[in-house]
C-alpha positions as CSV (number, residue, x, y, z in Angstrom):
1,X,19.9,-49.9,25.9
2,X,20.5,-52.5,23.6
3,X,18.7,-52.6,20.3
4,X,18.1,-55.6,18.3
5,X,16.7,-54.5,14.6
6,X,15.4,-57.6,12.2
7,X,14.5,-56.9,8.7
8,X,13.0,-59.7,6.5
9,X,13.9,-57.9,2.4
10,X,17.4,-57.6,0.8
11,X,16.1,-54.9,-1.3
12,X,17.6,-51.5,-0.1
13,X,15.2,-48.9,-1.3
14,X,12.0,-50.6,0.4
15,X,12.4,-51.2,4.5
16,X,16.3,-51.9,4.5
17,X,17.6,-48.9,4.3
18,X,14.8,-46.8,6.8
19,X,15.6,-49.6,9.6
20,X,18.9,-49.1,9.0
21,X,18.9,-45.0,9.1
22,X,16.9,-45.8,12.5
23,X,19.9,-48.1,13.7
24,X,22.3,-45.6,13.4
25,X,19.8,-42.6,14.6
26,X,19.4,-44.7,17.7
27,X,23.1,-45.7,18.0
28,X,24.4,-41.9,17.7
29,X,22.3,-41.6,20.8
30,X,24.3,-43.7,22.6
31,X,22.5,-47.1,22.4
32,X,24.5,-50.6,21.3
33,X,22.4,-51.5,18.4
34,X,23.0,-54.6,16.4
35,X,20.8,-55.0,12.8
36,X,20.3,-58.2,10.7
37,X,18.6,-57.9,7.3
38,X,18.4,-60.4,4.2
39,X,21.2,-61.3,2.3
40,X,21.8,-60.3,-1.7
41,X,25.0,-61.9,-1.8
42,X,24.8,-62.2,-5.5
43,X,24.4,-58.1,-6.3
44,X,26.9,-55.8,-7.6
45,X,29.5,-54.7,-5.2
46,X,27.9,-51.0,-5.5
47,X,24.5,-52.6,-4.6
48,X,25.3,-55.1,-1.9
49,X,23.6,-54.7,1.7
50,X,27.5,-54.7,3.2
51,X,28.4,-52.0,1.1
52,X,25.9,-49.6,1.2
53,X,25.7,-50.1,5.1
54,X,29.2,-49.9,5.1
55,X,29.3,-46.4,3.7
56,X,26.6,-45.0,6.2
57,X,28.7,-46.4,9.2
58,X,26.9,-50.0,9.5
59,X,27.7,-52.8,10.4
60,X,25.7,-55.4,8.8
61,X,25.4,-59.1,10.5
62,X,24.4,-62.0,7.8
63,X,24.0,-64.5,9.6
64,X,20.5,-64.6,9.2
65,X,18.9,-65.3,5.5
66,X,15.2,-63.3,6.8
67,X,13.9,-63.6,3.7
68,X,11.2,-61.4,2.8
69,X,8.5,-64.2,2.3
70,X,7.9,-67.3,4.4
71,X,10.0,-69.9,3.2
72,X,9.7,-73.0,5.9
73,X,13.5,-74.3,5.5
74,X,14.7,-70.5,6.2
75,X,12.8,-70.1,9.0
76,X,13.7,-73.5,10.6
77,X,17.7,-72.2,9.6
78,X,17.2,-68.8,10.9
79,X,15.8,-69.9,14.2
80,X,18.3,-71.5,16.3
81,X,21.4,-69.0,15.0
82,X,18.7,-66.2,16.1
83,X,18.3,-67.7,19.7
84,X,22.4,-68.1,19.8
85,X,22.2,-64.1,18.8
86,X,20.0,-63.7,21.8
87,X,22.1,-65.6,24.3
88,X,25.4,-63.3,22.8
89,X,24.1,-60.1,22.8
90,X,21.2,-60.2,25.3
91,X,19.1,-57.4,23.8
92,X,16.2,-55.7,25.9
93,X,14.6,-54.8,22.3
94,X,14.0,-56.5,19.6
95,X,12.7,-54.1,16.7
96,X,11.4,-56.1,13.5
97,X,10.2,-54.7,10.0
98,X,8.3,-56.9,8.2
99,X,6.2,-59.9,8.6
100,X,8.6,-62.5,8.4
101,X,11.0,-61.2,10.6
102,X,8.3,-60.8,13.1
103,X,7.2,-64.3,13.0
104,X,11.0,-65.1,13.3
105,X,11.2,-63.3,16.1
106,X,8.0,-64.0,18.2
107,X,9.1,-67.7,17.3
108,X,12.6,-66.9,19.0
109,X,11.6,-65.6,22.3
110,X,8.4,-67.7,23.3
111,X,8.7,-69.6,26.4
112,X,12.3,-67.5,26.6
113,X,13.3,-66.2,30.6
114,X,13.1,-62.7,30.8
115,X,12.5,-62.4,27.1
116,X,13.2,-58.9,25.7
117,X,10.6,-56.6,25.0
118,X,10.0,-57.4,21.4
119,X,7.9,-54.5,18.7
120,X,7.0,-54.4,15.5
121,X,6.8,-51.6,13.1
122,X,3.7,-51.2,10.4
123,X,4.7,-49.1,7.7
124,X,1.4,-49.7,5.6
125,X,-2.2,-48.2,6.5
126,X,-3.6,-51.0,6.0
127,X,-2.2,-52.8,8.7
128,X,-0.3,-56.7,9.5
129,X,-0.5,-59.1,6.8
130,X,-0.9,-62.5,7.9
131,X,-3.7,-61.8,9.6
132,X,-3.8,-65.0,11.5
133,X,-0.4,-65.8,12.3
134,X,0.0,-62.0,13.8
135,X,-3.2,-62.7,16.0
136,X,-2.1,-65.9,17.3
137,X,1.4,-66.5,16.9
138,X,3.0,-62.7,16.9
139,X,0.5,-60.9,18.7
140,X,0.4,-62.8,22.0
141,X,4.2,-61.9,22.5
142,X,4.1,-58.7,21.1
143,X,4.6,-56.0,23.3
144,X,4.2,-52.8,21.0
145,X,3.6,-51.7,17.5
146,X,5.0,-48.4,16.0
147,X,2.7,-47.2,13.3
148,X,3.9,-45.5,10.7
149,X,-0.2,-43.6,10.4
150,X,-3.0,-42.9,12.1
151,X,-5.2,-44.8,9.6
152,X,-3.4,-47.8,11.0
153,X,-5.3,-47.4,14.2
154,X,-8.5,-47.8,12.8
155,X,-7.7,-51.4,11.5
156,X,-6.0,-52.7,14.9
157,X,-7.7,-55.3,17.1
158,X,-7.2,-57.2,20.3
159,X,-5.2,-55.4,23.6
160,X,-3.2,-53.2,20.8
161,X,-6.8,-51.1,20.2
162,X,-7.5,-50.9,23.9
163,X,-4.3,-50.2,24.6
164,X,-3.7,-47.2,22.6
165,X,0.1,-46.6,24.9
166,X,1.3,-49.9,23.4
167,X,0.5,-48.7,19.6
168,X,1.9,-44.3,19.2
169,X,2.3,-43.3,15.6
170,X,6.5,-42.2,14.9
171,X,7.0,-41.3,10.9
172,X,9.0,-42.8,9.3
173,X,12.1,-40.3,9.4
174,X,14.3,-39.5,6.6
175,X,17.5,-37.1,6.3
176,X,16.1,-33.7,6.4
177,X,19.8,-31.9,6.4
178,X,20.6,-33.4,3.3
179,X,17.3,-32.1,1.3
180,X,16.9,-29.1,3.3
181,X,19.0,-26.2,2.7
182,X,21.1,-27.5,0.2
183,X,21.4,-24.7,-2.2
184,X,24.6,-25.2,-2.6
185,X,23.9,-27.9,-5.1
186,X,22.0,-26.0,-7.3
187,X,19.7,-27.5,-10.1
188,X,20.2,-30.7,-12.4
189,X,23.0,-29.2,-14.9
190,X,21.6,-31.9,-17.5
191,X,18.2,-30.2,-17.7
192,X,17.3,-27.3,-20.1
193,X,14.8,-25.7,-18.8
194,X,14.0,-22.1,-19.8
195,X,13.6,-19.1,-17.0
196,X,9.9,-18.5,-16.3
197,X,8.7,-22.3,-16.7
198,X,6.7,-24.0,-13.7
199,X,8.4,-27.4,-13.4
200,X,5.7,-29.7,-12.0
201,X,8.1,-33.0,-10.9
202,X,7.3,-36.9,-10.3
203,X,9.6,-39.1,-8.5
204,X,9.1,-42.5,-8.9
205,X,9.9,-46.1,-10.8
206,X,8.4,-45.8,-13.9
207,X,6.0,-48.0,-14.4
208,X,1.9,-49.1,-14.4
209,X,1.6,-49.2,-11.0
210,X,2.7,-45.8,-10.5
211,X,-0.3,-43.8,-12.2
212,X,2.2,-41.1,-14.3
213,X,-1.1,-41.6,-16.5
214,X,-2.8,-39.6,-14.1
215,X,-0.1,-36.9,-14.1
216,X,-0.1,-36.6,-17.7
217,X,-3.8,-36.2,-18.0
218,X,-3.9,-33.7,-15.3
219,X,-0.9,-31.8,-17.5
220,X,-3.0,-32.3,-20.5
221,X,-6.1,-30.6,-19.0
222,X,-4.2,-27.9,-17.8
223,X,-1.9,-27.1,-20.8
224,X,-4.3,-24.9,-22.5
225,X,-4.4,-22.1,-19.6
226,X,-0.6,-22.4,-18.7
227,X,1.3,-22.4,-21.3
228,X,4.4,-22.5,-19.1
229,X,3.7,-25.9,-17.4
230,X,6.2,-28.8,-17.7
231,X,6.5,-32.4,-16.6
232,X,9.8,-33.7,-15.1
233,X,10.2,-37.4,-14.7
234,X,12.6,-38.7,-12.4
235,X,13.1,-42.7,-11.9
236,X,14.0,-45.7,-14.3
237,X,12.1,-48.0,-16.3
238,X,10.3,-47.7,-19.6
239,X,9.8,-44.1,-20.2
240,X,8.9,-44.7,-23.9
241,X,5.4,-46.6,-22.9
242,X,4.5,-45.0,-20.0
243,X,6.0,-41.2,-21.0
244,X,6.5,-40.7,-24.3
245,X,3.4,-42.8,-26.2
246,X,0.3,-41.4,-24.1
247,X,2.0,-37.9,-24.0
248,X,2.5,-37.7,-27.8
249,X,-1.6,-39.3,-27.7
250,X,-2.5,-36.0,-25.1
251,X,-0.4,-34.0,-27.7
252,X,1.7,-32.5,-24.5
253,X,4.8,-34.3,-26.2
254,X,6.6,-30.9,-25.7
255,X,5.7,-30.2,-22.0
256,X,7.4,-33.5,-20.7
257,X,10.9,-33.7,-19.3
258,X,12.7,-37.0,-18.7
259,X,15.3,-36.5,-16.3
260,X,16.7,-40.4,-15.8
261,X,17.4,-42.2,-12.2
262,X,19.0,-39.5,-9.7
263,X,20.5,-40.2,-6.5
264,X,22.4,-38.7,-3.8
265,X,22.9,-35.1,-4.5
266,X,21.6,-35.7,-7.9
267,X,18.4,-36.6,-6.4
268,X,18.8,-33.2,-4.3
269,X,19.7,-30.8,-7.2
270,X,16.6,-33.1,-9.0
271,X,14.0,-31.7,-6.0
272,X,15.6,-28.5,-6.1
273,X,14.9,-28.4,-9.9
274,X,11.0,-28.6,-9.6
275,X,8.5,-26.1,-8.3
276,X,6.2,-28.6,-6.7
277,X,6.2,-32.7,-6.9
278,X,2.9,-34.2,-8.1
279,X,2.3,-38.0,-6.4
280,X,-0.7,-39.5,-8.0
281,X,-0.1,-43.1,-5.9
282,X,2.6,-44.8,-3.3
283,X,5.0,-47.6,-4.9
284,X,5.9,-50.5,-2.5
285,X,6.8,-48.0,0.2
286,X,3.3,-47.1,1.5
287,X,5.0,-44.7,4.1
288,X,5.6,-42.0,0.8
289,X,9.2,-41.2,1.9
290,X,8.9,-39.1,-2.0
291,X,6.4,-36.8,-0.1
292,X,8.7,-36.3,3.0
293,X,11.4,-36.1,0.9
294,X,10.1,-33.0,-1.8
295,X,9.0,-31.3,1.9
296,X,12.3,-31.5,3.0
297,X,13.5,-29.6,0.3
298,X,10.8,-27.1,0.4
299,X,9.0,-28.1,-2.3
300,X,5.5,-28.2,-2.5
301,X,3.3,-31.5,-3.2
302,X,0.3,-31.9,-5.0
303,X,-0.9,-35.6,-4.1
304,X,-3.8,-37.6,-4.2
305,X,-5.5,-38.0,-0.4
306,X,-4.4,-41.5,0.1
307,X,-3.5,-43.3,2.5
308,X,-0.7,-41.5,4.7
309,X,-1.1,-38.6,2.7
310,X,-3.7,-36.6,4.6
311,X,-1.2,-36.8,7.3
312,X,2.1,-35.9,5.4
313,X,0.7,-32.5,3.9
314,X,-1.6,-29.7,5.1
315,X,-3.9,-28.7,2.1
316,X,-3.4,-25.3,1.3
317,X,-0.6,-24.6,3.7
318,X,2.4,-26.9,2.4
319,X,0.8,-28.3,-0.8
320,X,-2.4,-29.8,-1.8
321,X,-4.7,-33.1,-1.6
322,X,-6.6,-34.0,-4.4
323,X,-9.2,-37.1,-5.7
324,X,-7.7,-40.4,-7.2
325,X,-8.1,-39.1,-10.6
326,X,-6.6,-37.0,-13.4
327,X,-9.6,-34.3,-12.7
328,X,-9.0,-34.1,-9.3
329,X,-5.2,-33.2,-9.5
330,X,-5.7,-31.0,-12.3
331,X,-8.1,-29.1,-10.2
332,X,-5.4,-29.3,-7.0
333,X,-2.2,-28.1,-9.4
334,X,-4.7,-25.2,-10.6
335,X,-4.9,-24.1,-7.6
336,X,-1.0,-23.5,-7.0
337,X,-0.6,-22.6,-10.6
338,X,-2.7,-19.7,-9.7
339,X,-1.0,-19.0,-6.4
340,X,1.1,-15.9,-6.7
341,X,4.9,-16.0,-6.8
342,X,4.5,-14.6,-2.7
343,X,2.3,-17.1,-1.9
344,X,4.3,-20.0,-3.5
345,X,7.0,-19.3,-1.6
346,X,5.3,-19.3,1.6
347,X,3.9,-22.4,1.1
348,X,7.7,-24.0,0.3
349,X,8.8,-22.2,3.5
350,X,6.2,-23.9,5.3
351,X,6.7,-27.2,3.9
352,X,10.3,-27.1,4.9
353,X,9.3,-26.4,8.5
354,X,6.7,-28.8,9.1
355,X,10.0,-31.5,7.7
356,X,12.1,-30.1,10.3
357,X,9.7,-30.5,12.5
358,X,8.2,-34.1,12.2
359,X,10.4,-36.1,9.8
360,X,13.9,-35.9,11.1
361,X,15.8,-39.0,11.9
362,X,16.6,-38.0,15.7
363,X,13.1,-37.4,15.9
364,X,12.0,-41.2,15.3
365,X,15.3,-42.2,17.1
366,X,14.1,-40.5,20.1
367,X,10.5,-41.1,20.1
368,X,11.3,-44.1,19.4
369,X,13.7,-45.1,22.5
370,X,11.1,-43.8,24.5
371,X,8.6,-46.2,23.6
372,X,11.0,-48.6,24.3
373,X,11.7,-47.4,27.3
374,X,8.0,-47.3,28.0
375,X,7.5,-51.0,27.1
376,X,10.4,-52.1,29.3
377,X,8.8,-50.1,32.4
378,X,5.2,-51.8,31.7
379,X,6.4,-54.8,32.0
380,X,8.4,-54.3,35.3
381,X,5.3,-53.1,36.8
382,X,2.7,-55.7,35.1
C-alpha cells in the first residue's frame, strides 16, 4: 500500500517524531511510505528534522513548508507542489497530523479522480480544532479519523458518530524494547541517591503549565510519615522558580532531586532510576507518551484522572488515578507508599505487560494498516 503521511509542526518532540515512528512502523511492514513535515531549516545540525529522521532510517521530503498554523501564502505555496506529489507518487492513503495539514490535504484532493482515501489522526480528547473548517471543508472528504482516546468519541459529530467503523481508537505507540527490559543500562550514574529511598520521578519541561506545584505539595504533605520519600526532576527550564523556591517555602528543600534534560538511554537509566513517575497534568502532547513511556519500563504512575489517563493506567493494578489537586495525589502516592515491597513489584510487572501489550509501535502500524485497508474496501463497495 502506499502511505502518504502530512505533518503540519517542525518541532520534533510534539507530533513529528510519533508520525514519523508510525512511517517507519508501517514501512518495515512492507508498505512504500513517503512523509512530509514542516521545515526548521534554521536549527542546529543535531536538531534538524533531516537529521534526526536521518538517524531512525527516514527519509524526510521538504518540499512542503506545512506550517503548524494557517498562514494563507503557505497554504496557496504548499498546494499545487502537494497535487504534483499526488500525480508522482499516487498514494491510496493520505495520513495527516494536525489541522493544517488536514486542511492542506482535504484542499488537495477535492474534485480529484479516484482521490485517495484521505484520514486524519486526533491526538487530543478534546477533539478537531477549527471546528468549522473540519465540518465543512475537511470533514466532507474525510474518510476516517484515528483517535488517539475514547473521550474523543464523545465529542464527534456528523457520519463520524454514526459511523463508529470510520472513527477506532489506535494509541499512540511508542518504542517499548527500548524502555522495557533494559537493565542493562542501569541507573542515572550522576544521581546520589542512598539504598532504601523511594524515588517518586516527574518527567517533563519545567515550567507553569506543568503543575510540579502540585507534585511538591503532594511531597510536602506526605514527608512527615515517610521520611524516605524523594522528588526527582527530569526536563529543562527554570528549576530555580518552579523547583527550588516553593520547595525551600514547603521546607522539603532536602527531598528534591534535579536530575537535568535526559534523552536516549539517559532518559532510560532516568525511568529505571525512579520507583514510580508522578504526572500531575499533560504538556502539548495530550496523548501522555510520559505515561506510556514510565509503563514501558515497568514503572508505576501515579497521575491525575485526566483526559487519556483513565485509559493509560488501571488504578490499583499498574499505578494509580488521583483528583486534579495536591490532596488528591498525596492521597494516591500514599497508597503505593504503603504498598509492600511484593506488591510494588507486581504492580511494575503488570505495568510492563499491559506496555507490551497496547503501546507497541507494530501494534499501531498494524491496526493502523487495517483501517486503511478497511477505508479503501468501503469505498469500493459504497
Amino acid at each position: 500500500m502506499r502511505i502518504l503521511h502530512l505533518v503540519s509542526n517542525f518541532r520534533w518532540t510534539e507530533r513529528v517524531e510519533p508520525a514519523a515512528d508510525l512511517a517507519i512502523a508501517q514501512g518495515r511492514l512492507g508498505h512504500d511510505v513517503r512523509y512530509f513535515c514542516g521545515r526548521n531549516r534554521g536549527a542546529k545540525p543535531e536538531d534538524c528534522i533531516q537529521g534526526r529522521a536521518a538517524r531512525k532510517g527516514l527519509v524526510y521530503d521538504d518540499r512542503l513548508h506545512l506550517p503548524k498554523h494557517f498562514q494563507p501564502l503557505r497554504t496557496w505555496q504548499d498546494l499545487p507542489r502537494l497535487q504534483a506529489v499526488l500525480d508522482e507518487f499516487q498514494p491510496e492513503v493520505i495520513h495527516c497530523h494536525l489541522d493544517n495539514a488536514h486542511l492542506l490535504a482535504a484542499l488537495a484532493v477535492r474534485g480529484r479522480p479516484n482521490r485517495p482515501v484521505l484520514v486524519r489522526t486526533l491526538y487530543e480528547p478534546a477533539g478537531p480544532d477549527w471546528r468549522l473548517r473540519f465540518r465543512y471543508v475537511c470533514a466532507p472528504v474525510t474518510d476516517g479519523l484515528v483517535l488517539a482516546s475514547q473521550a474523543t468519541r464523545a465529542r464527534l459529530f456528523g457520519r463520524f458518530r454514526r459511523e463508529p467503523d470510520r472513527a477506532p481508537v489506535i494509541i499512540p505507540g511508542i518504542d517499548v524494547a527500548e524502555f522495557a527490559g533494559r537493565t542493562d543500562l542501569g541507573r542515572l550514574t550522576h544521581m546520589t541517591i542512598p539504598p532504601d529511598i523511594f524515588v517518586l520521578g516527574m518527567v517533563a519541561s519545567i515550567n507553569k503549565r506543568r503543575r510540579l506545584d502540585l507534585a511538591l505539595e503532594a511531597v510536602a504533605q506526605l514527608a512527615p510519615r515517610f521520611p524516605g520519600l524523594r522528588l526527582m526532576f527530569v526536563g529543562r527550564g527554570k528549576p530555580d522558580i518552579f523547583i527550588h523556591e516553593p520547595a525551600r517555602r514547603l521546607g522539603i528543600a532536602d527531598r528534591v532531586l534535579v536530575a537535568g534534560y535526559c534523552r536516549n538511554d539517559d532518559l532510560v537509566r532516568a525511568y529505571h532510576t525512579m520507583d514510580a513517575l508522578i504526572y500531575p497534568f499533560h504538556g502539548t502532547d495530550e496523548s501522555c507518551r510520559t505515561v506510556r513511556e514510565a509503563l514501558a519500563a515497568g514503572v508505576p504512575v501515579v497521575a491525575c484522572a485526566l483526559g487519556i489517563v483513565p485509559e493509560l493506567i488501571r488504578d490499583g493494578q499498574t499505578g494509580y488515578l488521583a483528583d486534579f489537586s495536591s490532596a488528591g495525589l498525596a492521597v494516591a502516592l500514599g497508597r503505593m507508599l504503603e504498598l509492600t515491597p511484593a506488591a510494588r513489584a507486581q504492580m511494575a510487572t503488570n505495568a510492563a505487560a499491559d506496555a507490551r501489550a497496547q503501546f507497541s509501535r507494530e501494534t499501531q502500524a498494524a491496526r493502523t494498516v487495517a483501517f486503511y485497508e478497511h477505508l479503501v474496501r468501503r469505498r469500493a463497495h459504497s
